[in-house]
N, C-alpha and C positions, 0 to 999 in steps of 0.2 A: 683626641686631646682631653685629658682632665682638666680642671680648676678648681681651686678651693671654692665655695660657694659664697665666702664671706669676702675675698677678696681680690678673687679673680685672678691672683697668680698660675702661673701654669704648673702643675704637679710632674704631671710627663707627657709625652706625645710618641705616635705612630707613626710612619708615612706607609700607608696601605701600597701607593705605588709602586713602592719595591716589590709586591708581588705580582706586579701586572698592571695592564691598562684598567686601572677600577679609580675614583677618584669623587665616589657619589657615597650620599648616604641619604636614603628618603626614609625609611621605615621606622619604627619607636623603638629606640633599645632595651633589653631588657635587665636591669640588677638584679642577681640572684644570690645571694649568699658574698661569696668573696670577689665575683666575677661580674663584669660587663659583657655584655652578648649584643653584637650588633651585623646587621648584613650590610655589604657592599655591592653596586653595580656599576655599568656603567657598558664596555666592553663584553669584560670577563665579572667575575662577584664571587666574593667566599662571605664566610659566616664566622664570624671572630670570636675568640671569648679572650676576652684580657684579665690578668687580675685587678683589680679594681683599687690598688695603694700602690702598684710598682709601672703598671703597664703592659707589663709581661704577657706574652703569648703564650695562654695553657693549651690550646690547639688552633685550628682551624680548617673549614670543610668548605672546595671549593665546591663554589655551587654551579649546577648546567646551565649551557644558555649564557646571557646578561648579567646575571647575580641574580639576588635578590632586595628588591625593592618595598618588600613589605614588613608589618611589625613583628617581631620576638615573641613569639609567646611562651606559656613554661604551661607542665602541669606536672607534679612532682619532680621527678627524676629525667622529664623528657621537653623537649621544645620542638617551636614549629614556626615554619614559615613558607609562603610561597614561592617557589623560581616564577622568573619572569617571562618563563615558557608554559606558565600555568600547570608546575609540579608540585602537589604540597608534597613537605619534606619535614619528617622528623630524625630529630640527633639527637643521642643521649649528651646530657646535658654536662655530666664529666668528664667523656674522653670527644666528642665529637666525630661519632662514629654513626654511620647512618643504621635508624631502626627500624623504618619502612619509607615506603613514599608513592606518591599514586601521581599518575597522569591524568590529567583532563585533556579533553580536545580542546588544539588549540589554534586558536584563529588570528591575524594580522602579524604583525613586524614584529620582532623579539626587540624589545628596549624600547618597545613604543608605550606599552603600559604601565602606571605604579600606583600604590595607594591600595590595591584589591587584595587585604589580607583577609586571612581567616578569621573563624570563630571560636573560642573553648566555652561548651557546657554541658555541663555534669559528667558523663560518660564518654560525649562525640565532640567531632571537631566539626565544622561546614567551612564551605570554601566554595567563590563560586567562578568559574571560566570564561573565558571570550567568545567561547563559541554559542552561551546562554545556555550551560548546565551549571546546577546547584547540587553539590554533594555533601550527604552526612557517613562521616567514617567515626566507627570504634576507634577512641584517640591513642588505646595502645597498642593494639594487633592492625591497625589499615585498612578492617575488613571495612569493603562497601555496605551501609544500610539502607542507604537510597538515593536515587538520582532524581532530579525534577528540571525538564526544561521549559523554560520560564520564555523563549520564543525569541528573544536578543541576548547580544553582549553582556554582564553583569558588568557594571560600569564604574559601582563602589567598593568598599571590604563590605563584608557580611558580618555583622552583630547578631547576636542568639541569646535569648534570656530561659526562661525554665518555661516557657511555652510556645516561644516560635521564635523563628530567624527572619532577619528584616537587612532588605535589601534593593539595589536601585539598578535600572537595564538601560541601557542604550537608547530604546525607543522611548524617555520617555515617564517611567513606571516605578512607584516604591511598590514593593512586596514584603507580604506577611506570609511565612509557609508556617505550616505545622512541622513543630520540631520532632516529632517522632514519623513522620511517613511523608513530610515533603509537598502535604496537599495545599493547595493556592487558600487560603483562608481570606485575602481579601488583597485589593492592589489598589492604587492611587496612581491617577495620571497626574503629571506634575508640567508645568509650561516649557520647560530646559530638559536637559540630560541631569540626572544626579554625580553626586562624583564625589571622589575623594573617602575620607570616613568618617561615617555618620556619627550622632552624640545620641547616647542615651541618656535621660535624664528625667527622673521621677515617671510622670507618665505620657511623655512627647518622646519626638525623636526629632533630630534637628539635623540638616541636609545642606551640603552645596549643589545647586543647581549652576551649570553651562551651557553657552552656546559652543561648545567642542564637539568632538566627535563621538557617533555610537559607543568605544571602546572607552569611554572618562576622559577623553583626554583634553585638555584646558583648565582655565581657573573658576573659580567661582562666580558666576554674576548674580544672584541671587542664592539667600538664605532662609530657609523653609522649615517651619517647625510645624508636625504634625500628629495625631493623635498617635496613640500606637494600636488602635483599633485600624488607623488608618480609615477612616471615616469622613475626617475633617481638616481642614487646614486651621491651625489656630494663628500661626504670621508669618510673614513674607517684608522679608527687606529687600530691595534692591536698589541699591546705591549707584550713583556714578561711577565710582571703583570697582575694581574686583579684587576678591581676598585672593592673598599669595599663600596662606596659610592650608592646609590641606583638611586638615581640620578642628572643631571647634574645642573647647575646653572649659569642663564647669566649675567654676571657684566665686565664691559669696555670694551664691544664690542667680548669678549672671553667666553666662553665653561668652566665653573669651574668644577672639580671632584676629589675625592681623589680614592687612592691606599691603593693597602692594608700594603705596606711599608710606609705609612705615608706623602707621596706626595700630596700636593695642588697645580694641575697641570692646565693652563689656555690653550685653542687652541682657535687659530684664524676661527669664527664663519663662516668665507667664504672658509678657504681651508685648515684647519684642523691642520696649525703649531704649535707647543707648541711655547706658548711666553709668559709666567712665571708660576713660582716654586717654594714652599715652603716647608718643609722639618717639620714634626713633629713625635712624640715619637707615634708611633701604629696606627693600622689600621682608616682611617678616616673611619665615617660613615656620618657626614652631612656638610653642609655649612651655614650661615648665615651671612647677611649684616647690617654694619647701619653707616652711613655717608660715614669717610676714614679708616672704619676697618673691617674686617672679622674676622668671628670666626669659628672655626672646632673643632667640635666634632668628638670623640675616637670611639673603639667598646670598649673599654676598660674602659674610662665613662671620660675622659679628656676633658677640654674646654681651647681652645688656642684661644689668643684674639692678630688681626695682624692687627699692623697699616700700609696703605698702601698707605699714602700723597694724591694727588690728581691724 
């Protein structure tokens, strides 16, 4: 479905179900030029590209397995996302035609996991599996350039900046690899499981920790911001709630996330204070920006549009 952002009327809508039992959507979509690109799971999952003023179907590519439940990503001409049998999958980005794609081993129930998307930097993509391999691929040719197994499940998406990829395992563990050969650069045992995907932001990295399972699966009970030396813990919330939100979002210098009671809660990005709060009907599940407004989405399927001055 679209809306106008200023007034929340509806522009147009889909029903994905005419193509199947799919009826989910977990992963960030992505805008590209004239088009919206989003995956579906559930059952079955394709990978949609609508145009972005009418609604229209410029293609779509079903995907193996469940769908996909991970985010959109683009680099020029081409995107990527994970199946949720642990295939990264690229399609060129005009016709939705597949360009390569790689299998990882892969371990537990198909539709049991989401949240574990990939990485894009500079040249490579990373992604990492259920079986606790971490792989970096040439993002345009597929070829493998390294594997690392890290000993459990990867239990978050994988982040990568211009010197290493940071990641969270089942047992337990954030991880630092070196982004060109994979080597363990440093790890951090953390009290929960990690989960969901992490935030980067200046020089931390910021985590949902759960009482779930080895493979991510649960909500958040604790929120962990840590060096990116991974060295140190700089803060740790842990509330009576847990976030419903999958993961966090940086806007005015604060930590956004919701609850599962309907809170759009802000902390300060240096020492973890709450310093604002908004209050909506059911569990959030996402955030999004654009000028002086936000908008939160439900699990329930609500879009709240907050204006919030300068």
């Amino acid at each position: 479905m679209a809306l106008h952002k200023d007034s929340g009327m509806e522009i147009w809508r889909y029903d994905i179900q005419e193509d199947g039992d799919q009826h989910s959507f977990h992963g960030e979509m992505l805008l590209s030029d004239d088009l919206v690109i989003v995956g579906t799971d559930t059952k079955i999952g394709h990978i949609y590209a609508f145009e972005q003023r009418t609604g229209a179907v410029r293609w779509k590519y079903r995907v193996p397995g469940s769908g996909a439940s991970t985010d959109i990503l683009r680099s020029d001409s081409k995107i990527y996302t994970v199946a949720d049998d642990d295939v990264l999958i690229c399609l060129d980005l005009d016709t939705g035609d597949l360009v390569w794609q790689y299998k990882s081993e892969f371990v537990g129930e198909i539709g049991q996991l989401m949240t574990r998307s990939a990485a894009l930097s500079g040249d490579r993509i990373f992604f990492g599996g259920s079986a606790g391999n971490v792989h970096a691929l040439n993002k345009d040719s597929g070829e493998l350039i390294w594997t690392k197994d890290v000993g459990a499940p990867v239990s978050t998406s994988v982040l990568a900046n211009e010197q290493a990829v940071f990641l969270g395992t089942g047992d337990g563990y954030l991880y630092r690899l070196d982004r060109n050969t994979g080597e363990v650069h440093a790890r951090l045992e953390t009290e929960l499981v990690p989960i969901g995907r992490p935030t980067l932001a200046d020089d931390a990295l910021y985590v949902f920790l759960s009482e779930g399972g080895p493979l991510g699966q649960g909500r958040g009970k604790q929120l962990l911001a840590v060096d990116l030396l991974l060295e140190k813990q700089l803060w740790q919330r842990q509330p009576d709630f847990v976030w419903s939100a999958t993961k966090s979002y940086v806007w005015n210098q604060m930590l956004l996330t919701g609850t599962e009671y309907g809170e759009t809660i802000g902390y300060n990005l240096d020492d973890g204070d709450e310093e604002w709060r908004f209050q909506v009907a059911g569990a959030v599940r996402s955030i999004g920006r654009a000028e002086n407004m936000l908008f939160v989405g439900t699990i329930a399927g609500m879009v709240y549009a907050i204006k919030t001055g300068n």
